[in-house]
C-alpha positions as MATLAB code, in Angstrom:
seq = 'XXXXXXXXXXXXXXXXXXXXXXXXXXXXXXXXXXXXXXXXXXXXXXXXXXXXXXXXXXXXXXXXXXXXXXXXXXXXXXXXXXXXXXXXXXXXXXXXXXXXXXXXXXXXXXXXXXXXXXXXXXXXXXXXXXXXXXXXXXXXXXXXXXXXXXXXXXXXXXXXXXXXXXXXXXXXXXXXXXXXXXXXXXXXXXXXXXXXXXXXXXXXXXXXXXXXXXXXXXXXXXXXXXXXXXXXXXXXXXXXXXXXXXXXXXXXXXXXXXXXXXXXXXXXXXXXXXXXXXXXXXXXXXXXXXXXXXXXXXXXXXXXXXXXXXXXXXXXXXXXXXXXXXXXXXXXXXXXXXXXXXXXXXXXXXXXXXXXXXXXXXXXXXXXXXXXXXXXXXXXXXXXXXXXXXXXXXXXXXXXXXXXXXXXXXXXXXXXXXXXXXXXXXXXXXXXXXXXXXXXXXXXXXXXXXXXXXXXXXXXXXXXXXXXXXXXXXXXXXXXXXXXXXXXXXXXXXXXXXXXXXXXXXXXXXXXXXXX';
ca = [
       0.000    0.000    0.000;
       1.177    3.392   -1.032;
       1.685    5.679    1.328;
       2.029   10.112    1.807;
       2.719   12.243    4.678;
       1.330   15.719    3.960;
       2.886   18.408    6.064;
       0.980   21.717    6.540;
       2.493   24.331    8.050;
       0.269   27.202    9.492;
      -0.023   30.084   12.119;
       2.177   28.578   14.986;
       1.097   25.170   14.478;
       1.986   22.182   11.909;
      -0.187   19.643   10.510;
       1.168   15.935    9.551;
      -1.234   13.940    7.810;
      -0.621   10.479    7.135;
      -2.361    8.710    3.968;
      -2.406    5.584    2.842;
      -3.211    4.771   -0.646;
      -5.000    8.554   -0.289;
      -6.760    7.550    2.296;
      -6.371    9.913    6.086;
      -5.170    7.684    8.877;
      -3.619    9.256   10.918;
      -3.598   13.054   11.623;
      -0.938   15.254   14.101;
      -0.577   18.256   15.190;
       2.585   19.646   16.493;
       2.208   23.780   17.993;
       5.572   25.766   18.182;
       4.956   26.341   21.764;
       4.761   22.435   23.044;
       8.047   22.257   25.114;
       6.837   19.215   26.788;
       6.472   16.553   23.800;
       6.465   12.589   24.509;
      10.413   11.604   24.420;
      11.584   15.290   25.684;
      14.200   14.577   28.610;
      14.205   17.193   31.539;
      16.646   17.649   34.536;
      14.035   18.353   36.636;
      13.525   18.439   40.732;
      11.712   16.544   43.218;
       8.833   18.912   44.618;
       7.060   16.140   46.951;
       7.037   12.098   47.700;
       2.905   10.615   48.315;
       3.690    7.706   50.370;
      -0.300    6.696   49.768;
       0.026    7.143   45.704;
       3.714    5.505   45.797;
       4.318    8.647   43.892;
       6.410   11.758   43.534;
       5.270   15.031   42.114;
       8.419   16.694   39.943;
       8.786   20.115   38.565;
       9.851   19.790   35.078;
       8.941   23.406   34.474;
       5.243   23.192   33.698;
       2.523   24.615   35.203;
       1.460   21.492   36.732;
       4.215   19.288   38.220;
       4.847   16.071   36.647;
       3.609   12.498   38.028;
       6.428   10.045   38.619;
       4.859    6.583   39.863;
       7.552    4.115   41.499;
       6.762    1.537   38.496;
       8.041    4.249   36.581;
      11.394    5.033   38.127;
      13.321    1.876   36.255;
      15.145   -0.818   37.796;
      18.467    1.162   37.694;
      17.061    4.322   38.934;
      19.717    4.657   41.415;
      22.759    4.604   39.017;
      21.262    7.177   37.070;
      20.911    9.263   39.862;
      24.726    8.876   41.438;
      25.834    9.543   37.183;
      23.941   12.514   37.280;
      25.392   13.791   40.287;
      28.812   13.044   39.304;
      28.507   14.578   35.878;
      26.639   18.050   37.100;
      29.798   17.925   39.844;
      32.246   17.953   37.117;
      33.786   14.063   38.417;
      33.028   12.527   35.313;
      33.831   13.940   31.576;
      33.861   10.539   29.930;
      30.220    9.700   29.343;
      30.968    6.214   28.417;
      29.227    3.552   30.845;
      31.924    0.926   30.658;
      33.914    1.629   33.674;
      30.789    3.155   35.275;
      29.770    1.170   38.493;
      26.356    0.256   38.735;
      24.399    0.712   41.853;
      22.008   -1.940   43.067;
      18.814   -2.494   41.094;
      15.409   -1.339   43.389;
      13.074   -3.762   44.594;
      10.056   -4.205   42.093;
       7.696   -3.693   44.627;
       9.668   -1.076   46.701;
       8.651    2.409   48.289;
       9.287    5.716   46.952;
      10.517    7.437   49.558;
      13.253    4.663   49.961;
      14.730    5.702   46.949;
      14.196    9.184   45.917;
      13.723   12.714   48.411;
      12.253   15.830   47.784;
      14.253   18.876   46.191;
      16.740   15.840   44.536;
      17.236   16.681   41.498;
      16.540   13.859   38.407;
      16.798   13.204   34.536;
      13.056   12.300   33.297;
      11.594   11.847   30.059;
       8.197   12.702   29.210;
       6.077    9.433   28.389;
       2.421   11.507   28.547;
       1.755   15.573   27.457;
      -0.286   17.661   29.905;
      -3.603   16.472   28.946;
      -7.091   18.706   30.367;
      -5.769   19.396   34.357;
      -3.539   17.221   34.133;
       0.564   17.786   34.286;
       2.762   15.189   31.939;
       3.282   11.927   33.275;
       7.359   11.319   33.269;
       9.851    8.153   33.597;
      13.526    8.190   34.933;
      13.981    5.068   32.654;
      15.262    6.831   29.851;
      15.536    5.170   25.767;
      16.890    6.784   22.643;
      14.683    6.029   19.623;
      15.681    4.905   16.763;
      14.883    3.629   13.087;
      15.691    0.204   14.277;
      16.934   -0.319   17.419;
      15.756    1.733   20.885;
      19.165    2.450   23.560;
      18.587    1.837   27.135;
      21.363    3.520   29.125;
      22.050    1.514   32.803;
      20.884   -1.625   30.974;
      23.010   -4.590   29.611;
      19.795   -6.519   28.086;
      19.195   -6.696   24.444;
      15.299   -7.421   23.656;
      14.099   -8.010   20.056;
       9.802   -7.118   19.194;
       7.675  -10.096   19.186;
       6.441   -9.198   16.129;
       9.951  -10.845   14.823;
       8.690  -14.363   14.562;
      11.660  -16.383   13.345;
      13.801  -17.642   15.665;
      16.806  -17.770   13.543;
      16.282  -14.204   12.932;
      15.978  -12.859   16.037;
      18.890  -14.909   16.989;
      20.966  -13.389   14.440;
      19.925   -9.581   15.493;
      21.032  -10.548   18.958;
      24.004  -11.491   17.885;
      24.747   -8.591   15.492;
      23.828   -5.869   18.138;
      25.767   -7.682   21.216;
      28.975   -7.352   18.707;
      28.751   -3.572   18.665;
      26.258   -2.729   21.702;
      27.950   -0.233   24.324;
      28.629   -1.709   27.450;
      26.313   -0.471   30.015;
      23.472    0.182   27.626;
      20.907   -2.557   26.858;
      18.920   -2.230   23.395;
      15.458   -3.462   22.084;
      15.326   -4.444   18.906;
      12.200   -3.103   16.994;
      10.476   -4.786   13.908;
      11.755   -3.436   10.946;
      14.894   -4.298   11.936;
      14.277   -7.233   10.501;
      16.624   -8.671    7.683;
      18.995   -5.063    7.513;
      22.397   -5.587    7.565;
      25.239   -4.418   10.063;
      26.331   -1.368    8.514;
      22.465    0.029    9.125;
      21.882   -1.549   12.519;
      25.415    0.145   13.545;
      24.868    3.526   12.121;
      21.508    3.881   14.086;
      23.252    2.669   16.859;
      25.963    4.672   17.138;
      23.793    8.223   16.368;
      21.110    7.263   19.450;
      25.035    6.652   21.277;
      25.657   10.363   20.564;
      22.205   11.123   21.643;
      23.219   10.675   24.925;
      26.578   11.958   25.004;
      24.839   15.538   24.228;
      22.779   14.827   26.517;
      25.535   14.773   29.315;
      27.417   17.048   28.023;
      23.907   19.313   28.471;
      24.047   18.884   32.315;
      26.515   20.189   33.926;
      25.373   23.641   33.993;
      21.638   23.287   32.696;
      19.453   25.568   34.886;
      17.016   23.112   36.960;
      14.270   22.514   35.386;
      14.865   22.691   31.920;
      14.850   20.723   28.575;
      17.898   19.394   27.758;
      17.158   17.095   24.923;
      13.784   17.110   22.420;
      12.506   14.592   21.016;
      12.651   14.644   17.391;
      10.093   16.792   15.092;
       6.679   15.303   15.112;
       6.822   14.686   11.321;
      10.601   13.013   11.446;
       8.942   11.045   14.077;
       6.149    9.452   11.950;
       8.718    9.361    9.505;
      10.771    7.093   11.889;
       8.014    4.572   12.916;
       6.083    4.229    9.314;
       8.555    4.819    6.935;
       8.989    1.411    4.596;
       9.582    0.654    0.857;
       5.845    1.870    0.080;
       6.105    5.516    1.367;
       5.700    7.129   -2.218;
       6.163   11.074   -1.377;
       6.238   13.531    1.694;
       4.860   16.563    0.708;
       5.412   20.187    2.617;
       4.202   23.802    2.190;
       7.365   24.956    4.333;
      10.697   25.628    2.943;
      12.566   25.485    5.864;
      10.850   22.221    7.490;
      10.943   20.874    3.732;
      14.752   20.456    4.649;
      14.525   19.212    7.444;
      12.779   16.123    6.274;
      14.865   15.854    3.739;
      17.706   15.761    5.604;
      15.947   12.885    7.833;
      15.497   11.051    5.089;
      19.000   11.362    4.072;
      19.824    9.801    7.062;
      17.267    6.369    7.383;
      17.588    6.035    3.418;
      19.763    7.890    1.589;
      18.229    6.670   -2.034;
      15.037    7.831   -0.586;
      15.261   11.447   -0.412;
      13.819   12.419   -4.080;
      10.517   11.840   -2.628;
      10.291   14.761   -0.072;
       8.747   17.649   -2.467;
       8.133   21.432   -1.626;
       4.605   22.231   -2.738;
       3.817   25.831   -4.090;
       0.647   26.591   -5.162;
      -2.564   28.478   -4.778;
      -4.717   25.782   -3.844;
      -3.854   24.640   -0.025;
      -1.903   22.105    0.637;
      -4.309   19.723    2.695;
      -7.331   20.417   -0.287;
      -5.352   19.483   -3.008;
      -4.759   15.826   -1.605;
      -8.368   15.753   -0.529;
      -7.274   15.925    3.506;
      -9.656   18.511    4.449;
     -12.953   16.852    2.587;
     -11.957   13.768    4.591;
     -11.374   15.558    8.004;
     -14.966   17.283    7.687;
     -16.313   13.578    6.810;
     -14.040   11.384    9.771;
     -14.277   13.716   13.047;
     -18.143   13.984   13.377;
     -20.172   12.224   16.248;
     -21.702   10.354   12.884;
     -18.832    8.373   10.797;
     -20.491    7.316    7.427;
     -19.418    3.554    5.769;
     -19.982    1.944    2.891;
     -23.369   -0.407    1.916;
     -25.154    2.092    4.504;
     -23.881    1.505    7.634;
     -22.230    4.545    9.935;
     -20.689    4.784   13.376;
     -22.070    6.595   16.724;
     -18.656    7.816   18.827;
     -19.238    9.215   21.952;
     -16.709   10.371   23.970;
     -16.702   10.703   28.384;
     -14.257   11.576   30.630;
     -14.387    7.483   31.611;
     -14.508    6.179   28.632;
     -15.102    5.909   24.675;
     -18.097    4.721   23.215;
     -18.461    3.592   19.739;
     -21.660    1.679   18.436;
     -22.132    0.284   15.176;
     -25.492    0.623   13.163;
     -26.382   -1.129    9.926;
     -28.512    2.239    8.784;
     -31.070    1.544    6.072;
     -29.121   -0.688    3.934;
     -31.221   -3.666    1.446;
     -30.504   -6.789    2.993;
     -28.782   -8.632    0.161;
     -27.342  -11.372    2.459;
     -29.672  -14.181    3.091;
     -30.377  -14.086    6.646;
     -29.559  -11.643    9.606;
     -26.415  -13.144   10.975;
     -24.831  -12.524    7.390;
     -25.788   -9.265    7.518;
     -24.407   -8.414   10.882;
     -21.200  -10.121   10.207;
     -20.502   -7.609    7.189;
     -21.492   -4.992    8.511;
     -19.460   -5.530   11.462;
     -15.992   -6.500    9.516;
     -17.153   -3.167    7.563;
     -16.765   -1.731   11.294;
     -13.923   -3.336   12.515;
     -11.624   -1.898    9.516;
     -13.222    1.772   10.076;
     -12.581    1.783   13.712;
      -9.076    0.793   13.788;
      -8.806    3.874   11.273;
     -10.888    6.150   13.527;
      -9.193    5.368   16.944;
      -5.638    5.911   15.152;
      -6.801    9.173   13.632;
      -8.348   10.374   16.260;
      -5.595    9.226   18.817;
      -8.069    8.190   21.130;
      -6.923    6.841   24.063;
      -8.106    5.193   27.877;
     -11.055    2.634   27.758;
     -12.948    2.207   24.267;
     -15.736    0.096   24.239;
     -17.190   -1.438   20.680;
     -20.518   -1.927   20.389;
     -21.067   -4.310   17.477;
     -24.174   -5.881   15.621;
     -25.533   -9.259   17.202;
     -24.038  -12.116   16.191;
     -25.315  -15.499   17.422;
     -22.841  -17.966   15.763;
     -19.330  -18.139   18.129;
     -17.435  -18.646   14.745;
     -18.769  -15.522   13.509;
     -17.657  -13.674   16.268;
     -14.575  -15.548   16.213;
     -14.038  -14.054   12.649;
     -15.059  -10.847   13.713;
     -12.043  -10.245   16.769;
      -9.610  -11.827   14.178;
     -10.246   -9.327   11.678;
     -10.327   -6.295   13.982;
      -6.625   -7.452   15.766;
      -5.296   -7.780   12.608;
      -6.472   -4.187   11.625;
      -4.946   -2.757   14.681;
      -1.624   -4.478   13.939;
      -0.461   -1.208   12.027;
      -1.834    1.060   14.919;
       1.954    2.491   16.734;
       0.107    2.983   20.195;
       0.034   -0.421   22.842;
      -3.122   -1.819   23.019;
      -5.092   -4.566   24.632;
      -8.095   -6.184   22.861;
     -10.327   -8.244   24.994;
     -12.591  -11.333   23.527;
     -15.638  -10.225   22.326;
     -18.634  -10.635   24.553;
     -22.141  -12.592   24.461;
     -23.630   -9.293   24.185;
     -21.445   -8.119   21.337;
     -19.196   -5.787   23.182;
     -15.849   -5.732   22.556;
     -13.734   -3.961   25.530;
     -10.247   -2.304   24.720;
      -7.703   -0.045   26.161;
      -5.208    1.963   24.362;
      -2.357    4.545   25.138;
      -2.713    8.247   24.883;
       0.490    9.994   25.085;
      -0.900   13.304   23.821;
      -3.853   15.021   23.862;
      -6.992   13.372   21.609;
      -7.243   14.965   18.259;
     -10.768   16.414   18.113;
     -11.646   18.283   15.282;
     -15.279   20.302   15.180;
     -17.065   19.676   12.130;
     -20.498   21.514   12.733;
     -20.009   25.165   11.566;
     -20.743   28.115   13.330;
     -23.441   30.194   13.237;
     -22.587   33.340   11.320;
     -24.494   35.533   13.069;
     -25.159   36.669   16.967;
     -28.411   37.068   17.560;
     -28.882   33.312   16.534;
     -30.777   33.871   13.165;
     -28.908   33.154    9.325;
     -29.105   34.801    6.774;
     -31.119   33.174    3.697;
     -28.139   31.745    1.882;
     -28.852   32.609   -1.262;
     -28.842   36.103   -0.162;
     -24.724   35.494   -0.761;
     -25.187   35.444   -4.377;
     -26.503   39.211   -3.818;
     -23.008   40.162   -1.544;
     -20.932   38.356   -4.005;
     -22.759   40.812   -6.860;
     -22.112   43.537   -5.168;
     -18.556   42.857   -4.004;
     -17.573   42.051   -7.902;
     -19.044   45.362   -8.654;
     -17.015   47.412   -6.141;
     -13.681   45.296   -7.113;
     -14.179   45.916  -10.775;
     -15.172   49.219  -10.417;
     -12.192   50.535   -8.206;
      -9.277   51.489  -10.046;
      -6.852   51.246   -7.617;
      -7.685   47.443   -7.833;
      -5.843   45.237   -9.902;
      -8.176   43.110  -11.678;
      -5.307   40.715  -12.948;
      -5.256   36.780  -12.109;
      -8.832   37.518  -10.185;
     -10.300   34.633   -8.119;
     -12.808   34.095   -6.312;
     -12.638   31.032   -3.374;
     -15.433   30.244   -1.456;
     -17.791   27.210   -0.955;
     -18.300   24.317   -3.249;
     -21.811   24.302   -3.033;
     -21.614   28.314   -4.090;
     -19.353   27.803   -6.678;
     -21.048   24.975   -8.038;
     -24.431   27.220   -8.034;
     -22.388   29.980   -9.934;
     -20.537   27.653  -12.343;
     -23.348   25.330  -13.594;
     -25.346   25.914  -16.510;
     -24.973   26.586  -20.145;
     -25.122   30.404  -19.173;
     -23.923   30.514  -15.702;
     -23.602   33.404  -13.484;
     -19.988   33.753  -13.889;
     -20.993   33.605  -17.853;
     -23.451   36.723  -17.331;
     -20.590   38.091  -15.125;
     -18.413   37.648  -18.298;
     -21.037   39.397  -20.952;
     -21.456   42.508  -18.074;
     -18.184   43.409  -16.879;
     -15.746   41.935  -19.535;
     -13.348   39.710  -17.284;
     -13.194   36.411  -16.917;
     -13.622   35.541  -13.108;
     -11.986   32.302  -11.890;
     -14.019   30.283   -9.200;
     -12.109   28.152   -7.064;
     -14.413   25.466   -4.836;
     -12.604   25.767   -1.069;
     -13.343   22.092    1.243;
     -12.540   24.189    4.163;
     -15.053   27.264    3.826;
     -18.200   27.670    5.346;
     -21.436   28.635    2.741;
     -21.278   32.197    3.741;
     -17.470   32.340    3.413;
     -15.835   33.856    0.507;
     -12.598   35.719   -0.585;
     -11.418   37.176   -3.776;
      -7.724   37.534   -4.698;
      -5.883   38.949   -7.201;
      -2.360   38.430   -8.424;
      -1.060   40.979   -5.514;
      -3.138   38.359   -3.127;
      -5.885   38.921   -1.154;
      -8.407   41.611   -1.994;
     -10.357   43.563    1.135;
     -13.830   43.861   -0.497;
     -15.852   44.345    2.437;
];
């Protein structure tokens, strides 16, 4: 399957949408002013211990202190600590690990305030954003991602995904990695590893090494709390996980971030970078790959599928809620049970693509059709697990139920991506305007634009809805046509996905014109 990642970059925010053979799945957003990303590592300080939570709360410089459960500390919590001391003391300038001496691992089920004390100072990486009232969630077990491989600093075990099924395979990664793996760092080895060579494995190795050699050359001297390593760009980052043989073209509006990528891509496939592109033209970005007609169709409380049926998502502060609904669809199938099991694979495939687009996160449950036949419903949790193999975020997928329930919980790391389809009301006091009372303003903005001779009246446009343009376009003699035979110039309509009806803009070859 072919896939794009579409890179808008507007305002103080940028956009990364993921397709896959043109089809959204998965849809980011990354604002300039996010200093607290999943993956950013802080040297923060210890503000309080909760014996009852067996938690700390840590002041990584947001608002809201960070939550540091015990689970989260890492087994070799205390070497990190008596490194980081040493290296913000000035004892140690080689970073290396190999003559480092470990201190004793902490008991699994151990006590907070047996191994860390308020105002101590700490290196933590973010593993959740702020989300609502909540601070980020943070781990003292820090890892350097890669393309392949993930480094583990105070670790000497090498772990390989258990998506690699062959056991010569994973044998021979082990292998490979324990010939070059630093001593004192462990590494997990991630899935598409699988079958590269050494020179690749190495090279990814030995940049996530230098990772964290800036990163202690960062602290001695860092002000406490501050950022002293970010994560990498939210697009690189998609570009790190997804990023195969079938990714046919990254597309950006932004020069500067254009580069960027490019230079990524230099890096985890040098005979790949041709495909990064600049765009530059008049339509947007995200409407001339058809992102923003999808968005406006896959973010409603209402998801629309094919043969009829549609999706109800609801969304609590407990839980998620979606339920399936076969709509008014002719029952070709020959009894009900057929019915419900194709409408429900239908479902399965849609809400894998949802919850991944979406990002939703917590408990989901999955309210699908009846089935009465266990093989049927057999068929049915097959074909959604496989679906959600592709989905980045961990997951657990329970059996499905008598009732038809299926019960699931998956990460969130960042806050959901909710988008609001339903468009405004135009006016305050409650009441629209008839719309065809646009054509009217449209008439008489033409007539003030053409009319003004300070104006150029080259290259003129005129964006606004599709359904508008479509009204004004259509026809043997159109409006624009009459427009044409009245005022002598050719006006070009241009249909806009993301405009409301009563939302229009003319431009000229200077740019925007002020008509009002």
């Amino acid at each position: 399957m072919n896939k794009e990642l579409i890179v808008r970059s507007i305002n103080s925010a940028v956009d990364y949408a993921l397709l896959q053979e043109g089809r959204l799945i998965e849809l980011q957003r990354e604002k300039d002013n996010n200093k607290f990303g999943v993956g950013d590592i802080f040297i923060s300080n210890v503000k309080k211990t909760i014996s009852g939570l067996n938690a700390s709360f840590v002041n990584v410089g947001y608002e809201k202190d960070a939550f540091l459960h015990y689970h989260d500390l890492g087994p070799r919590v205390k070497s990190l600590i008596k490194f980081t001391n040493l290296v913000s003391d000035g004892k140690i300038t080689n970073y290396s690990l190999e003559k480092f001496k470990f201190e004793k691992e902490i008991e699994k089920q151990g006590k907070i305030d047996d191994v860390i004390k308020a105002n101590q100072n700490l290196l933590v990486q973010i593993i959740k954003e702020p989300i609502s009232t909540k601070g980020p969630r943070i781990s003292s077990e820090l890892s350097f991602a890669g393309r392949f491989l993930v480094l583990i600093p105070f670790s000497n075990r090498i772990s390989v995904s258990q998506k690699i099924r062959s056991k010569d395979e994973r044998n021979r990664l082990k292998d490979l990695i324990e010939e070059f793996r630093p001593k004192g760092f462990g590494v997990i080895i991630r899935t598409v590893a699988q079958g590269k060579k050494t020179a690749e494995l190495s090279k990814d190795l030995q940049g996530l090494y230098n990772q964290w050699i800036n990163l202690c050359k960062k602290i001695n001297g860092s002000k406490v709390p501050s950022r002293i390593l970010s994560e990498l760009n939210r697009g690189s980052s998609i570009l790190r996980d997804v990023f195969d043989e079938k990714f046919k073209g990254v597309y950006c509006n932004d020069k500067s971030l254009c580069y960027e990528l490019k230079d990524y891509i230099e890096q985890i496939a040098p005979d790949k970078n041709s495909i990064v592109k600049y765009y530059k033209s008049d339509t947007p970005i995200f409407e001339h790959f058809s992102i923003e007609r999808q968005i406006k169709s896959a973010f409603g409380r209402t998801v629309s599928m094919s043969k009829g049926a549609y999706l109800i998502i609801e969304h609590t502060e407990a839980l998620h809620v979606v339920d399936v609904n076969s709509g008014n669809r002719s029952n070709k199938s020959s009894n009900q049970e057929e019915t419900a099991l194709e409408v429900n694979l239908i479902a399965a495939s849609e809400i894998a693509r949802q919850l991944r687009l979406r990002d939703m996160g917590g408990i989901i449950v999955l309210d699908f059709i009846d089935m009465i036949k266990v093989e049927n419903r057999k068929k049915l949790f097959d074909h959604f697990k496989s679906e959600m193999e592709s989905d980045r975020a961990k997951h657990k997928i329970l059996p499905i139920s008598k009732i038809g329930l299926i019960q699931m919980t998956r990460q969130r790391v960042r806050p959901e991506m909710n988008i609001t389809t339903k468009e405004n009301n135009p006016n305050s006091n409650g009441k629209i305007e008839a719309p065809i009372v646009i054509i009217d303003k449209i008439n008489n903005s033409i007539e003030k634009i053409l009319r003004n001779k300070h104006i150029s009246k080259k290259n003129l446009k005129l964006h606004l809805h599709p359904f508008i343009a479509a009204y004004i376009t259509k026809g043997l003699i159109s409006m624009r046509v009459k427009w044409f035979f009245k005022y002598k110039k050719w006006i070009k309509v241009i249909p806009r996905d993301s405009y409301t009806y009563l939302h229009y803009r003319f431009f000229n070859i200077k740019g925007k014109i002020n008509h009002h």
